[in-house]
N, C-alpha and C positions, 0 to 999 in steps of 0.2 A: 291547270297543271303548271307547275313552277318550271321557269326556264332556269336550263343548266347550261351556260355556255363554255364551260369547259368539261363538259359530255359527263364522264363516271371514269374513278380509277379505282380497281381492283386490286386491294393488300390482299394475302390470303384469305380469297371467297368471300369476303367484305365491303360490298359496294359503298363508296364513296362519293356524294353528288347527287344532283337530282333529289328527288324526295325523299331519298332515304337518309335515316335519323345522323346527326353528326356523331362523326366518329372522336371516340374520347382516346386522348393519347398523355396515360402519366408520366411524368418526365422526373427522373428519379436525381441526374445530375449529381450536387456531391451529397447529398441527404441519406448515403451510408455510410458517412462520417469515419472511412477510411475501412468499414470492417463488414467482410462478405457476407455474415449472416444476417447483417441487416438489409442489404444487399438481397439479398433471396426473400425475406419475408417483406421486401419492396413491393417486390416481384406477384406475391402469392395475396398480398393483399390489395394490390392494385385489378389482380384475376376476380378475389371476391368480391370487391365495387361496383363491379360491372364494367371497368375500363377495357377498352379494343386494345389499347396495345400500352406497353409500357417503352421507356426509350432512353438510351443512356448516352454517353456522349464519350468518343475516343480519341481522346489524347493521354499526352504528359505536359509535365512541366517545359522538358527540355523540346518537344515539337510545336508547343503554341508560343514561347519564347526563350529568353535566356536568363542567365543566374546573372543582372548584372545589377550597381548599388547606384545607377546616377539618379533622379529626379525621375525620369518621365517612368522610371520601371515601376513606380509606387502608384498606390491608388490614392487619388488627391480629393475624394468624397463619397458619401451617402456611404452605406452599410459597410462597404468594406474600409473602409477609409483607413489609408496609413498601412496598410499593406503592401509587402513587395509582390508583384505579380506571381513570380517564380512559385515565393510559397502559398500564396492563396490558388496558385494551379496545383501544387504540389498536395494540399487537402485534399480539394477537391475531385480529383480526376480519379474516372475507375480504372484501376489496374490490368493492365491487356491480360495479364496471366489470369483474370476471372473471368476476362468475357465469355470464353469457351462454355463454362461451366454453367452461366447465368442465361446464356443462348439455351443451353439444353436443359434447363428447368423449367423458362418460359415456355419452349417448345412442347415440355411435359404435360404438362398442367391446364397449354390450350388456350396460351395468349401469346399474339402477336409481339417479337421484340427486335427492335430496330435503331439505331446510333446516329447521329454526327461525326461524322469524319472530320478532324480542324486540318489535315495537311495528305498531301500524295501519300505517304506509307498506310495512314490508318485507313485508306479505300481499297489497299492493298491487301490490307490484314481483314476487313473484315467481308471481304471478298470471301475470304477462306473459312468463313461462320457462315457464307449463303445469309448475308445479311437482305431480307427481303424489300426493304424500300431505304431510300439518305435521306436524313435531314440538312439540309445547308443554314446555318444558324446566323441571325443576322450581322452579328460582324464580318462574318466568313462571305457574306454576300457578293462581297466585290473580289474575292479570291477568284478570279476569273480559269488559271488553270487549275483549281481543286471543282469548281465545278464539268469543267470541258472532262475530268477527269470522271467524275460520278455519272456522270449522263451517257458517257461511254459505259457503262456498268450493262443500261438497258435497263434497270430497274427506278420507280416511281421516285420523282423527286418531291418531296416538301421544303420548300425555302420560306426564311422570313423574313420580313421589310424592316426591323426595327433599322433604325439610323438611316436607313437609305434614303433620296431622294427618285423623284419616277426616269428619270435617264435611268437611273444606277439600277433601280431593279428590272425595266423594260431591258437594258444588255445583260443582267445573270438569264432573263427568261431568253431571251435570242442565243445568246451561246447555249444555254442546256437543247433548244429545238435545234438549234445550228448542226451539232452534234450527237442528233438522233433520237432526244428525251421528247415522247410524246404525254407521257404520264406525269401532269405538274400538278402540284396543290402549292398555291400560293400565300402565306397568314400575315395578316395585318400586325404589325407587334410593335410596342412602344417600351423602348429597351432604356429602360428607368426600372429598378427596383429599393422598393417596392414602385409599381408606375403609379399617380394619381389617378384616380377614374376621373376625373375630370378633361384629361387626356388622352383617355383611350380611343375616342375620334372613330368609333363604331363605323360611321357612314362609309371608313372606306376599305371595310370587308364587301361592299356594291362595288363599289369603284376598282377596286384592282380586276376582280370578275369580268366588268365590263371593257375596259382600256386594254385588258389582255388575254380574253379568252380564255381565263383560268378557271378551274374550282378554286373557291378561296375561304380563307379561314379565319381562326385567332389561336397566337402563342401569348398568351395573357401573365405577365405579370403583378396584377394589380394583389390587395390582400382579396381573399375569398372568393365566391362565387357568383355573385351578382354581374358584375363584366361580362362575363363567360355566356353565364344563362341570357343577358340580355343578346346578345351576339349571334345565337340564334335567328331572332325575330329582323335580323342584316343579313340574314343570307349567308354565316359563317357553316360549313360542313365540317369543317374540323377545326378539336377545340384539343388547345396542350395548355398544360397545368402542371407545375413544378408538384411531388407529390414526396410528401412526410408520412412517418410509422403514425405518428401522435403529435400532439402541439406543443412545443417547446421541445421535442427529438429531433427535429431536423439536424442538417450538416448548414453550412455556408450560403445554403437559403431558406431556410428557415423562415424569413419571413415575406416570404409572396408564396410558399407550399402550401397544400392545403390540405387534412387531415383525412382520416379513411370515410368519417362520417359525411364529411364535404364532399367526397369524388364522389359516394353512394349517390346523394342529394341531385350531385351537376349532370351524373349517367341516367337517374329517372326521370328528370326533370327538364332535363333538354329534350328528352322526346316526347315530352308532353307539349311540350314549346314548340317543336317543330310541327307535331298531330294537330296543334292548334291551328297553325297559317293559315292551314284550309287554303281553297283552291281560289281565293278572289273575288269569286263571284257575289253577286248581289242575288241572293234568292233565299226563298225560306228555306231554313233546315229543315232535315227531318226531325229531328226532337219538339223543333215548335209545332209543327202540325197540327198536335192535340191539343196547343195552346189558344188557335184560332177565334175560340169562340168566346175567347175571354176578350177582345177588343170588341169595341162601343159596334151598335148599329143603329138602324132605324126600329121602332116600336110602338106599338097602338098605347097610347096611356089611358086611353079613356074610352068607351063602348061608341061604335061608328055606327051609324045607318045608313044603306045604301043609298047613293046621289050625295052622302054629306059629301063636306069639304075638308083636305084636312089643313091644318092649320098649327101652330107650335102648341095651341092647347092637346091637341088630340094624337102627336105625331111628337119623338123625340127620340134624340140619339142617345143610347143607355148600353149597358152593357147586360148580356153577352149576345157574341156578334151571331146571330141568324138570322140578322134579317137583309133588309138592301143596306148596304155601304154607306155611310152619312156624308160620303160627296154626293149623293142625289137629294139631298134633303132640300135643298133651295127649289129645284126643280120636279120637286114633288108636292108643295107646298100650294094651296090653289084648286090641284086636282081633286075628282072625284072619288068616293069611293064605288068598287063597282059590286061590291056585294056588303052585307053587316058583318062587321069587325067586333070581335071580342077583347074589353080591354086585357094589356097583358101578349094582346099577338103577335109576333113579328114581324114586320111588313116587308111581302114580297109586292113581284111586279103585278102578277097577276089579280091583287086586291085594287087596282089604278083602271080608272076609266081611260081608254085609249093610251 
């Protein structure tokens, strides 16, 4: 049995933890490119994938920062490069006035859907949508009172490491238990996009599990699904993946999303990953069983008579296994036969003189 040392948390009837399969969470962020019907068919396609939940994120422009032009407001590389904050929040953010609507479609249709909060009002707001678990996103990691704030909720927290060092994420995990959060899933994340898999540093989806008694996961930036799927086989229980209509339709990440035919792939495929672990142990499966009798044994190659001797003319290890094991072969070598051997027989104990 695989040890769970941050026991099971339960989303809506959905055990999380333990051996049961990683829960798949699509992450739609701005990839409805500002317009609600895409928005909804996020939603309905992310249902027909197989994904446990989909999950969007609640802000604005003006509560994750401000409209202003000096230097540090611009983004100074990789994909967004040369953008002012303001307006690449101003793309990207889903509109509070949808969330209502896109809660009670999920709801419909019979998938889990749940947000990031970036500041005190949005934990307030989405309080009032009975939002059933928070994500804490790893910038927001160190937002010390929007966490004190979510953990007060009572509901399951998902937090993520990117950027953090283990101070920084051992005190979001003490403030959320500090503050009465017993339900944490903790994900490894390496907050580069697209991230290089050369860095995604798998091992330490074990390591946060152990160092803090968490369920722990991955919020995978990398392109595709290999990351993901290997992440599994570390112990990851939950698995977020930025999620696109089609390839080249995404919003403002576009290029770490992954298309409907990739979630399909990462939802059957992790749980065949996870079926596979199996339980450790060193013993024959049940499937080989019948295979048994295909490894080598001991074998009469050539016709005995009672009192012979056997000897590597008359005595060889061959296949198929019915006879004695060919670790007795040195120490059967010598002896007698105690009755006439038919070449072709397999040699048990009781063909052995004494």
């Amino acid at each position: 049995m695989e040890e769970s040392l941050g026991g099971e948390v339960n989303i809506n009837g959905r055990k999380i933890g333990g051996e049961n399969n990683p829960y798949i969470v699509a992450e739609m962020s701005g990839n409805h490119k500002g317009n609600i019907e895409n928005a909804l068919k996020i939603i309905s396609k992310a249902k027909e994938c197989g994904a446990d939940a989909i999950k969007i994120q609640t802000y604005t422009a003006d509560t994750i920062t401000i409209n202003h032009n000096s230097p540090e407001f611009f983004v100074k590389d990789g994909i967004w490069k040369g953008k002012k904050l303001y307006n690449l929040y101003q793309e990207a953010h889903t509109p509070w006035e949808w969330h209502s609507q896109l809660f009670k479609h999920a709801q419909k249709i019979g998938i889990t859907i749940f947000s990031s909060p970036f500041d005190l009002t949005s934990v307030d707001f989405l309080e009032e949508l009975n939002c059933p678990v928070y994500k804490i996103a790893s910038p927001e990691l160190i937002d010390i009172p929007l966490i004190k704030k979510v953990a007060k909720t009572g509901k399951p927290i998902i937090l993520s490491t990117g950027l953090a060092t283990y101070q920084e994420i051992n005190e979001a995990i003490n403030t959320a238990r500090e503050e009465g959060a017993t339900k944490l899933i903790v994900l490894h994340c390496t907050s580069s996009y697209p991230a290089p898999p050369e860095e995604a540093n798998l091992r330490a989806i074990k390591e946060i599990s152990k160092s803090f008694k968490v369920i722990s996961g991955l919020s995978d930036h990398t392109k595709g699904i290999t990351i993901p799927l290997l992440s599994v086989m570390m112990g990851a229980k939950l698995i977020e993946k930025h999620f696109m209509l089609n390839d080249g339709e995404g919003g403002v990440d576009s290029q770490f999303s992954i298309t409907p035919e990739e979630l399909t792939t990462l939802v059957e495929t992790t749980k065949l990953a996870n079926l596979s672990k199996g339980d450790g142990r060193l013993k024959v499966a049940d499937c080989e069983k019948t295979s048994i009798q295909s490894r080598k044994s001991l074998y009469v190659v050539d016709n005995i008579k009672e009192g012979e001797i056997f000897t590597p003319l008359n005595v060889r290890s061959i296949r198929p296994g019915l006879g004695i094991k060919p670790s007795h072969y040195e120490s059967i070598l010598g002896k007698k036969a105690s009755r006439d051997i038919k070449f072709g027989e397999p040699l048990c104990h009781s063909m052995i003189q004494n």
